[in-house]
C-alpha positions as CSV (number, residue, x, y, z in Angstrom):
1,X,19.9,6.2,29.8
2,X,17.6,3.0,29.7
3,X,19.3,-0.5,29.5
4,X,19.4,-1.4,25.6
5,X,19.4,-5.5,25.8
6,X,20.0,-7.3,22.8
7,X,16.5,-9.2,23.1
8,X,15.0,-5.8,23.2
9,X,16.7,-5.2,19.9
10,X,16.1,-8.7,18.1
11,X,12.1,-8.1,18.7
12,X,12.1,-5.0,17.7
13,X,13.8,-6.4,14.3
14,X,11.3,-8.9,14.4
15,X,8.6,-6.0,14.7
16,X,9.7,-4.0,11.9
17,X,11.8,-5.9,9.7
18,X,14.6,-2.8,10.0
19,X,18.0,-3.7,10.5
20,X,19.5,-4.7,13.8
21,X,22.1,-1.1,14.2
22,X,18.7,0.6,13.4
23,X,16.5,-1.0,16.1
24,X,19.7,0.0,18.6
25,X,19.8,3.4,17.4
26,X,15.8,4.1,17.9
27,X,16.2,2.4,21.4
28,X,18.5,4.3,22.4
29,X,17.0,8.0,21.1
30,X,13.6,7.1,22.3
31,X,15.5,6.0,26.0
32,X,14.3,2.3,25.3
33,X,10.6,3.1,24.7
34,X,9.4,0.2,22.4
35,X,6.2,2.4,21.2
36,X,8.4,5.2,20.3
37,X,11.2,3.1,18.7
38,X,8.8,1.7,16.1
39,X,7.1,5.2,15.6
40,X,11.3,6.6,14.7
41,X,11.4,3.6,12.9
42,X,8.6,4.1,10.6
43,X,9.2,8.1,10.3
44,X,12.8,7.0,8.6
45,X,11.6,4.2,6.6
46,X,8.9,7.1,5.2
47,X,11.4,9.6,4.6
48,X,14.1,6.9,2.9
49,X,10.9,5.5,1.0
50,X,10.4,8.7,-0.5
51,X,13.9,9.6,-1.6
52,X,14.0,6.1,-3.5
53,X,10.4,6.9,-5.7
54,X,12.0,8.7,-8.2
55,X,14.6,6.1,-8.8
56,X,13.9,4.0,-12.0
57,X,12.0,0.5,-11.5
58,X,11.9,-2.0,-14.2
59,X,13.0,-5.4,-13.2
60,X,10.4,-7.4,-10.7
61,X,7.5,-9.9,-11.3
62,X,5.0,-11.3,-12.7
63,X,2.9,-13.2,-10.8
64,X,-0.7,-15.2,-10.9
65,X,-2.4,-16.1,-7.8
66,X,-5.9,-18.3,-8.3
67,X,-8.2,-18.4,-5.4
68,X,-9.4,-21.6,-3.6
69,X,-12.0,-23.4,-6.2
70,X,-10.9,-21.7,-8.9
71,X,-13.3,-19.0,-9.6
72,X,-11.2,-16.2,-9.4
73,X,-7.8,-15.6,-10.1
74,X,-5.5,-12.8,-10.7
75,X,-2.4,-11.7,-13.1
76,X,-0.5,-9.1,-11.3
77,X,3.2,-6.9,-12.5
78,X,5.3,-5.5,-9.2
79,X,8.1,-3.7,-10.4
80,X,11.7,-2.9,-8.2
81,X,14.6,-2.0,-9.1
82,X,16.8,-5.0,-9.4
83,X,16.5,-8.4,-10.3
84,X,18.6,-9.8,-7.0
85,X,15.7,-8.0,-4.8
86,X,12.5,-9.3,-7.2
87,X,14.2,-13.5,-6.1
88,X,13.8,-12.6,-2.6
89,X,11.3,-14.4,-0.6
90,X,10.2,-11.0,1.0
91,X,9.8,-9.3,-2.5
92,X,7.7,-12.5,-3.7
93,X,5.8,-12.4,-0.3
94,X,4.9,-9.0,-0.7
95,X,3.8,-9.9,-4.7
96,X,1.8,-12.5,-3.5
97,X,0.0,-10.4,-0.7
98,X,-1.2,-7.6,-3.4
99,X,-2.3,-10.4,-5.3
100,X,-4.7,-11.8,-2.9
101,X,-5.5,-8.2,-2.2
102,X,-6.8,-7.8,-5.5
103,X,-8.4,-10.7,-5.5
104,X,-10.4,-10.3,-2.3
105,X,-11.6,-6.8,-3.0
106,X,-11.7,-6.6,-6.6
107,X,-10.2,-2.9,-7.4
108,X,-10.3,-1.4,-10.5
109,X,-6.9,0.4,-10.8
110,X,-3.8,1.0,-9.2
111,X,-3.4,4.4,-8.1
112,X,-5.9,7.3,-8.5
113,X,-3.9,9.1,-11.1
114,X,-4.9,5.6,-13.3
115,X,-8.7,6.3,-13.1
116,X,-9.6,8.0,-16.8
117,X,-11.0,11.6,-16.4
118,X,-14.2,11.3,-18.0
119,X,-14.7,8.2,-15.6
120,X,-13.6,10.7,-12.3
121,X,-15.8,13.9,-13.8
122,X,-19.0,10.9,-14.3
123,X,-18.6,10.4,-10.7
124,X,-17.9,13.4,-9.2
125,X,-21.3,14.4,-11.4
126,X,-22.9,11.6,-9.9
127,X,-22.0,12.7,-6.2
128,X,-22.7,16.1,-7.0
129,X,-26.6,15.2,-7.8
130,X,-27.0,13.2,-4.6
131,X,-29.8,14.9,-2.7
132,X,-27.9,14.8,0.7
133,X,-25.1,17.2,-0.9
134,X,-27.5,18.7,-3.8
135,X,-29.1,20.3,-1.2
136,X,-26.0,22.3,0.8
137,X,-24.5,25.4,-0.1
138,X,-21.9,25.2,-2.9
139,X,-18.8,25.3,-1.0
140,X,-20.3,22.4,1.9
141,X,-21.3,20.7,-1.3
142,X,-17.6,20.6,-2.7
143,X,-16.6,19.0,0.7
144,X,-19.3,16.3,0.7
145,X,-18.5,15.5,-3.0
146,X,-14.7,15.4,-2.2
147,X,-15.3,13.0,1.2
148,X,-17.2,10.9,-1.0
149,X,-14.9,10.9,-3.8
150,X,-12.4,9.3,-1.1
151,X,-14.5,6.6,-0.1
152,X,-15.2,5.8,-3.4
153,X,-11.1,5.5,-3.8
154,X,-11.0,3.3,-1.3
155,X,-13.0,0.8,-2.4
156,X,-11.5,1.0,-6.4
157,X,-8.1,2.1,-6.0
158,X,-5.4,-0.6,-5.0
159,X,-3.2,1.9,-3.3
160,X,-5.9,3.6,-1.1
161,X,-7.7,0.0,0.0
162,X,-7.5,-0.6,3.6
163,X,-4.6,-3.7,3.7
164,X,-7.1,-6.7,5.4
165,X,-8.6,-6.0,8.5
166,X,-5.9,-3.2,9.4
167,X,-5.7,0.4,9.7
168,X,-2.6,1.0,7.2
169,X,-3.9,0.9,3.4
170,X,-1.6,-0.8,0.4
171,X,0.1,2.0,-0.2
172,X,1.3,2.1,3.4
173,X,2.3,-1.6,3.2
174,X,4.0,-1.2,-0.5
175,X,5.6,2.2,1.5
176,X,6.8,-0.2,4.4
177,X,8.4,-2.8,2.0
178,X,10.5,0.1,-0.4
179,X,11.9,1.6,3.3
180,X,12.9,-2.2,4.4
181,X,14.1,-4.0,1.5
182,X,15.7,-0.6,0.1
183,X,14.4,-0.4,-3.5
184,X,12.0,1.6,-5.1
185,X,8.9,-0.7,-5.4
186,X,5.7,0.1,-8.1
187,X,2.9,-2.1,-8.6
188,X,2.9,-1.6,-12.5
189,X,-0.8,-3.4,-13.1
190,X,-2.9,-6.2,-12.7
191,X,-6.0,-8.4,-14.2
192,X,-8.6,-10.0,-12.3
193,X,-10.5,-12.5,-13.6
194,X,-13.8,-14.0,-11.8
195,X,-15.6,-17.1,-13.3
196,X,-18.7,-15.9,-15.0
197,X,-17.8,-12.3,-15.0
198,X,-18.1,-10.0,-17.6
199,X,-16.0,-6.7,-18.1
């Protein structure tokens, strides 16, 4: 049984945000592997994440962020469940952090079940008639349209955008947030305006 020191625990707080019994625990099962901790960690964050989506979220914000000179700025609605959790400063943080997101990278809605049908069958035409995949065999074609179709979420969907410069997307850092805070978070929907712009 590996030593479990209490600076071993506090960092990997720091690390993950989960609470300190927790961080003990995950020590301790994965024999004081730091790695492996975080990995437990994040497993039963996932798992306690998605017992709380079905749960009911209306309280939350409302929140604008402008960017630096003023040409863009963005109106953005994060629901969770209670008002206590939508005053704390890691609630706001998170808020503020989609915010910028949308900013930044300009998506066009929230969640790929938000994109209008005739909008997702004009694309998925649009792929479709691409030489590269026009030209394959209709089941190769599907796959080539569908890859496609995925990038193309990535770059318009909030939820499937890469978060910065890292390999987790929004919805992986929205998923982070419900498992450490404890509610069930939604981004409801946002606005972005850019000086100039027209929709």
């Amino acid at each position: 049984m590996a030593n479990i020191t209490a600076e071993m625990v506090r960092d990997l707080r720091e690390r993950t945000g989960a609470g300190m019994m927790d961080c003990k625990r995950a020590l301790e099962e994965s024999g004081g592997d730091v790695e492996k901790a975080v990995v437990l960690l994040r497993e039963r964050g996932l798992a306690a994440a998605a017992k709380k989506a079905g749960r009911d979220a209306r309280e939350g914000l409302v929140s604008s962020y402008i960017h630096t000179g003023g040409r863009v700025g963005v109106l953005i609605e994060v629901n969770c469940e209670t008002d206590f959790v939508a005053r704390t400063d890691q609630f706001q943080e998170l808020v503020r952090l989609l915010a910028i997101q949308v900013a930044g990278l300009s998506p066009r809605w929230v969640d790929v079940e938000s994109i209008p049908a005739e909008e997702l069958e004009a694309k998925k035409a649009e792929l479709a008639k691409d030489p590269t995949a026009a030209s394959k065999p209709a089941e190769i074609r599907e796959k080539i349209v569908d890859g496609q179709l995925k990038k193309w979420f990535k770059e318009v969907v909030l939820l499937e955008q890469p978060f910065r410069d890292e390999e987790r997307s929004v919805r992986d850092l929205v998923t982070e947030k419900v498992a450490t805070i404890g509610e069930n978070i939604q981004v409801r929907r946002f606005v972005r305006y850019a000086l100039g712009e027209e929709k």
